[in-house]
N, C-alpha and C positions, 0 to 999 in steps of 0.2 A: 166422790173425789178419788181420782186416780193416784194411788202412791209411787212414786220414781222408783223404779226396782233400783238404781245407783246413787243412794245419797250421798253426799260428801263425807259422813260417819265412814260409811261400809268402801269407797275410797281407801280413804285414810287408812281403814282397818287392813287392806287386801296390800296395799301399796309397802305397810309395814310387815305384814306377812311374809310378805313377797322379797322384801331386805334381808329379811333374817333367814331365808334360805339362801338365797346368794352368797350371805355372810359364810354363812357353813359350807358352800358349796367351795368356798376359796380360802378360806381358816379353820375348817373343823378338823378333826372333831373337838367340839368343847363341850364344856358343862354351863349349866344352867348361870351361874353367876359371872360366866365369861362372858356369854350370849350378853347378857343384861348388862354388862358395863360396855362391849361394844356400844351397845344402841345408845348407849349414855354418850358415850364418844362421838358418836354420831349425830350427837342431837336429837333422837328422837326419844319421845316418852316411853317409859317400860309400860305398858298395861298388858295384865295377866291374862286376860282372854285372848288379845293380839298373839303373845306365848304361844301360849296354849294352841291358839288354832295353828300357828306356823309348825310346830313339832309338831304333833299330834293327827295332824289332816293331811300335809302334806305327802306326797306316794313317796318325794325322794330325803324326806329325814326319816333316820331309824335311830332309835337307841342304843346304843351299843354297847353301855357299861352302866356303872354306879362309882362314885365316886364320894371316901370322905372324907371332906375337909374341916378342920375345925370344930370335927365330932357331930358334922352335917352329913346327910349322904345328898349327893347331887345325881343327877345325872348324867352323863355324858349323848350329848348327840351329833351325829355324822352328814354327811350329805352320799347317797346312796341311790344309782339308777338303778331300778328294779330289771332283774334279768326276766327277758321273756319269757314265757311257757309254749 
């Protein structure tokens, strides 16, 4: 049995990824609990791996800060084209 390298999981997954840079790309920088009530506004579900891979994998989100609120430290994250070499 041949597996579909594009299930509608990993869709979904890529599709929400793919928001939350654009989100940054036109609102950032924010912190991790801004990010997350965006997608809330947006109607899309928070799942933490989705997160994760949107900050984390992406080339044009960087981190830029830390941030605390409410005796939390957040993150802050940017939308950032990588300069050439």
């Amino acid at each position: 049995m041949v597996r579909k390298r594009w299930t509608p999981e990993r869709q979904r997954t890529l599709k929400e990824a793919d928001w939350i840079v654009g989100w940054l790309r036109t609102n950032g920088p924010a912190n991790t609990r801004e990010i997350a009530q965006a997608m809330e506004n947006a109607g899309l579900e928070l799942r933490a791996h989705v997160l994760s891979k949107a900050l984390r994998k992406s080339p044009f989100i960087v981190q830029s800060s830390q941030q605390r609120i409410d005796g939390v430290s957040l993150s802050v994250w940017k939308f950032e084209v990588p300069e050439e070499q």
